[in-house]
C-alpha positions in Angstrom: 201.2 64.4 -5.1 203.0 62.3 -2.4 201.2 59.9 -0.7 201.5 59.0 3.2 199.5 55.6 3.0 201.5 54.1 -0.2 202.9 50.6 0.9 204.6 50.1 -2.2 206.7 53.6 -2.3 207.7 55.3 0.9 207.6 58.9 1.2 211.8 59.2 0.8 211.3 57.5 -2.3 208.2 59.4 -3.6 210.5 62.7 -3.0 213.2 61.7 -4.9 210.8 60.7 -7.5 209.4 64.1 -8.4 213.0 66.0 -7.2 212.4 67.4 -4.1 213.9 67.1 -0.2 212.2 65.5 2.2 212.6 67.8 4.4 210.6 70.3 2.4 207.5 67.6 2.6 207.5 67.7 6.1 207.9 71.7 6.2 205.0 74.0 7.5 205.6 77.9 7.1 205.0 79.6 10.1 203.9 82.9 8.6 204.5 86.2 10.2 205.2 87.0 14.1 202.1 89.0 16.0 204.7 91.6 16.5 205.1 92.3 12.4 201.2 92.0 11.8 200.9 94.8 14.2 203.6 96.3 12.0 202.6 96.0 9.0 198.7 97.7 10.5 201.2 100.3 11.4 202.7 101.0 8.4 199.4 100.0 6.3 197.8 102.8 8.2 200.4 105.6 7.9 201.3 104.6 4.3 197.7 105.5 3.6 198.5 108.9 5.0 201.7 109.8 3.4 202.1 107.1 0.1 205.2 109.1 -0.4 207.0 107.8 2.9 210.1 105.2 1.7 211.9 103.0 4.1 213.7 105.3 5.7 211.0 107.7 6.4 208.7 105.1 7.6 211.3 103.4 9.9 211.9 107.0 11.8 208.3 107.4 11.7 207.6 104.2 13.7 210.9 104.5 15.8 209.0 108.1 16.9 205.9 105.5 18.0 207.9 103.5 20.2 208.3 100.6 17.9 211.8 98.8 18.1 212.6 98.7 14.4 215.4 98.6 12.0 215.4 99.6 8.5 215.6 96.3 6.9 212.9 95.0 9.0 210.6 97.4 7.4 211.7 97.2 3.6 210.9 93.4 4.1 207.4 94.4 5.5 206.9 96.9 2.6 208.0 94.5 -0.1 206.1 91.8 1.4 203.0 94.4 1.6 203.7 95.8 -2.2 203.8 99.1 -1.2 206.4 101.6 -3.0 206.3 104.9 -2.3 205.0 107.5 -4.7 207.8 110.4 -5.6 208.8 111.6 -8.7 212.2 110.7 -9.6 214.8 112.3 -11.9 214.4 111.0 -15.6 217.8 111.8 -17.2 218.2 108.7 -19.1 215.2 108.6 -21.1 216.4 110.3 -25.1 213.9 112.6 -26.5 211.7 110.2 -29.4 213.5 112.8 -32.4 216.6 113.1 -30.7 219.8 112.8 -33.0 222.6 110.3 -31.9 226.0 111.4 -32.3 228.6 109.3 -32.9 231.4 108.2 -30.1 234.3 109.7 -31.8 237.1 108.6 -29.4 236.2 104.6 -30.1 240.3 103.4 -30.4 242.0 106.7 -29.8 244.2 106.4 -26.7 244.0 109.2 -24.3 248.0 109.2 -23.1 248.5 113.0 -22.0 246.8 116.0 -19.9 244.6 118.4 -21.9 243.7 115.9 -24.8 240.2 115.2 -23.7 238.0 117.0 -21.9 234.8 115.5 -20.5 231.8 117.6 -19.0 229.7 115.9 -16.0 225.7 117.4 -14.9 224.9 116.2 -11.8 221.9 116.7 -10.1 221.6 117.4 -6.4 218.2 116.8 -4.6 217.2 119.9 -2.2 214.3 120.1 -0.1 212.5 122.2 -3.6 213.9 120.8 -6.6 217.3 120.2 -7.3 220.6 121.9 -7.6 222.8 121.6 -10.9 226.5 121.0 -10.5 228.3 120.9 -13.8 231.8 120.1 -13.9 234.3 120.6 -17.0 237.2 117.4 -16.2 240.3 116.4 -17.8 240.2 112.6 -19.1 243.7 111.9 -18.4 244.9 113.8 -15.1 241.1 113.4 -13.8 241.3 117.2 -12.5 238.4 119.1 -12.2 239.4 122.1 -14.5 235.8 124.2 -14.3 232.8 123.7 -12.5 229.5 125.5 -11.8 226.4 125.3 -9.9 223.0 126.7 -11.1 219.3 126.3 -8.8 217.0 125.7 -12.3 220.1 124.5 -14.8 220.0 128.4 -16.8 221.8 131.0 -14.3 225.1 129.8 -12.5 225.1 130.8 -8.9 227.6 133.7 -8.9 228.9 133.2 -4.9 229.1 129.5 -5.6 230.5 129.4 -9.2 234.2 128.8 -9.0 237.1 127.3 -11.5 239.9 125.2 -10.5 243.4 126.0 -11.6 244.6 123.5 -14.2 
């Protein structure tokens, strides 16, 4: 749209025209260094061996090759490349289609002593196969842990593990 050979409208004037800097006429990008195309072979390569490798597991894999790299080197490669890694993730937010919703019943009601509300927390833990379940019974006010529980597959509580706090 801007035009070098215009005698009647230099190329300042032409830029202010349609908004932009001069400076960003004159820019060329440089594109990526040889060092991150070979890279980004790299990492194409072993991401089509492992699709499930993340940032973290490809940057130890390519500090194992030899490659001088830091972790935020290679997310940038990755995002530039489009490639996310394929795991399955924890869906605890996503409400069953039938599913009832309850009303929040303490909307207004001031929590002002110990042993007025309770609250009850599930956490899960990522292990190598699966996850660990850590439930924890809490009071709102004090913010004490008064119960807790840990079970492999979320039905039987670990009985060496499994403790209670004193309230």
């Amino acid at each position: 749209m801007i035009e070098r050979a215009n005698t009647n409208l230099s190329v300042g004037k032409q830029c202010k025209l349609l908004s932009i800097s001069r400076s960003s006429f004159y820019y060329e990008p440089k594109g990526e260094s040889e060092m991150n195309l070979v890279l980004m072979r790299v990492i194409d390569r072993q991401f089509l061996e492992t699709p499930f490798y993340g940032v973290r597991q490809m940057t130890w894999h390519l500090r194992n090759d030899d490659h001088p790299v830091n972790e935020k080197r290679i997310r940038r490669l990755m995002r530039l490349m489009g490639l996310m890694p394929i795991y399955q993730k924890p869906n605890t937010s996503k409400a069953a289609k039938r599913h009832k919703i309850y009303p929040y019943l303490l909307r207004g009601h001031r929590v002002d002593r110990p042993n007025q509300v309770w609250c009850a927390d599930l956490t899960y833990l990522p292990m190598r196969r699966g996850f660990l379940y850590l439930v924890a019974i809490m009071d709102w006010h004090t913010r004490k842990v008064l119960a807790w529980r840990i079970s492999i597959d979320g039905k039987r509580p670990l009985s060496p593990l499994s403790g209670s706090c004193g309230a």
